[in-house]
N, C-alpha and C positions, 0 to 999 in steps of 0.2 A: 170795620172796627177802628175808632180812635186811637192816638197815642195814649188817652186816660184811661182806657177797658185796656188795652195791650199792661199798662203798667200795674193795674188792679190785677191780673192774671198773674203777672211775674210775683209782686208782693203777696200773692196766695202763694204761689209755689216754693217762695223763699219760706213763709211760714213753715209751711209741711215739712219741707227739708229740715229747718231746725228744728223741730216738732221729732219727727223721722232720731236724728240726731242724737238725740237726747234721751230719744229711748232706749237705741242701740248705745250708749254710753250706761244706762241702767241697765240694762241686762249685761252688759259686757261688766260691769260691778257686782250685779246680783252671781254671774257665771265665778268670780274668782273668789266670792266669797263662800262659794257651795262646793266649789274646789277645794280649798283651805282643810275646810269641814270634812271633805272627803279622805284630805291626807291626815288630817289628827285621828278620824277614825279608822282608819286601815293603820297607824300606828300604832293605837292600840290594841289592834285586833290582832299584831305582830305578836307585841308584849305578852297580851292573855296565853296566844298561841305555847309561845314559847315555855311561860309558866306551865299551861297543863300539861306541857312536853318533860318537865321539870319531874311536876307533880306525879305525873305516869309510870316516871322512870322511876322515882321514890317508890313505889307502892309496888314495882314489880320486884325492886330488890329486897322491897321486907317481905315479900311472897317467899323469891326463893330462899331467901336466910331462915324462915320461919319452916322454910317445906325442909330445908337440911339440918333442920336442928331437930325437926320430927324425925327426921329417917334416922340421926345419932341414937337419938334417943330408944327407936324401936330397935336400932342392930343391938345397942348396949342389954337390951332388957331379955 
């Protein structure tokens, strides 16, 4: 082979590499922007949490206030 085919080889392989390059730079962009996405949604899946944790506790305590204002009710009667 020539020094012209030797240099035609290396100019392919410099392409690929930059080629190569560029991809791993888009996926290393598409990787942190699907990360990002990952933590606003597990933060709000905190918040929801927390709320129907809220919400739960709400609903058990007008259980028992409601179950003891029954039971007042029936000893009174």
């Amino acid at each position: 082979m020539n020094k012209g085919e030797y240099q035609d080889i290396l100019n392919e392989y410099k392409d690929q590499i930059r080629i190569l390059k560029d991809q791993i730079s888009e996926l290393e962009s598409t990787n942190k922007n699907k990360d990002a996405s990952l933590k606003r949604t597990l933060q709000k899946l905190e918040y929801v949490t927390d709320d129907l944790d809220k919400a739960n506790k709400q609903i058990q305590d007008l259980k028992d206030k409601y179950e003891k204002e029954d039971k007042s009710k029936d000893e009174n009667k």
